[in-house]
N, C-alpha and C positions, 0 to 999 in steps of 0.2 A: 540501446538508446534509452536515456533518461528524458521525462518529460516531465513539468510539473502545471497542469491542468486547473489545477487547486487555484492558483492564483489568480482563477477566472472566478473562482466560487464554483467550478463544479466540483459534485459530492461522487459522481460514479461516471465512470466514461470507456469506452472499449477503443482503444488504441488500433488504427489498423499499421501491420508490417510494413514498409517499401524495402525492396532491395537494393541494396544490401545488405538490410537488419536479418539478424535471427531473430532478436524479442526486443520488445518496446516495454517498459516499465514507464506506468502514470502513479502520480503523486495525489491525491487528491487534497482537497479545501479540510482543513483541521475543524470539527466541528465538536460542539459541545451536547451527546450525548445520556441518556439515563444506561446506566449496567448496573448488572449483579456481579455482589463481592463476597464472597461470604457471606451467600442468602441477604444484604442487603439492597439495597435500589440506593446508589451514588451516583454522579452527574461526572461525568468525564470527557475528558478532549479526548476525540477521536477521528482518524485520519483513511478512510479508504485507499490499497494500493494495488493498483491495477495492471496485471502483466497479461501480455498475448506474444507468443512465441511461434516460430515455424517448425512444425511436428520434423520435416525434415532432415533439421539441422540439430535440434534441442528435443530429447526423451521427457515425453510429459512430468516423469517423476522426478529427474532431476531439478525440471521448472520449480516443480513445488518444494524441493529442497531448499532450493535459492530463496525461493518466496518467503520462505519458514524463516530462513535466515536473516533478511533484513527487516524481518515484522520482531524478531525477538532482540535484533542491535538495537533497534528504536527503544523497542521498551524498557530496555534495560539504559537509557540512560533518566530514569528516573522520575518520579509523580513534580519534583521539586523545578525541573524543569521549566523557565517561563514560554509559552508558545505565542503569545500574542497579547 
């Protein structure tokens, strides 16, 4: 299941299962945070994404396969990107 939380304005949220989910995936609110770039401090949009999966059905590691995987679709599609 996809949720998108975000568009409440929440920044972190913990999703619970109902069955017949294996894992819920939350979106969270795109906010404009400070990071390091090559030892700089720049200001970027940034997006919390929250999964909770049942250990029964789904092996922790592959969860975090997954996770890896659409944390790095996202990023790759670009800084040039408008979000809001």
């Amino acid at each position: 299941t996809v949720n998108n939380t975000g568009t409440l304005g929440s920044i972190v949220s913990f999703p619970i299962i109902n069955y017949p989910q294996a894992a819920i995936l939350t979106s969270e609110a795109i906010v404009k945070r400070p990071v390091v770039i090559k030892d700089t401090i720049v200001i970027r949009s940034v997006m919390n994404l929250c999964l909770s999966f049942d250990h029964r059905v789904l092996d922790g590691a592959e969860s975090a396969v997954f996770l890896q995987s659409v944390k790095q679709r996202l990023e790759r599609m670009g800084e040039d990107l408008r979000l809001g």
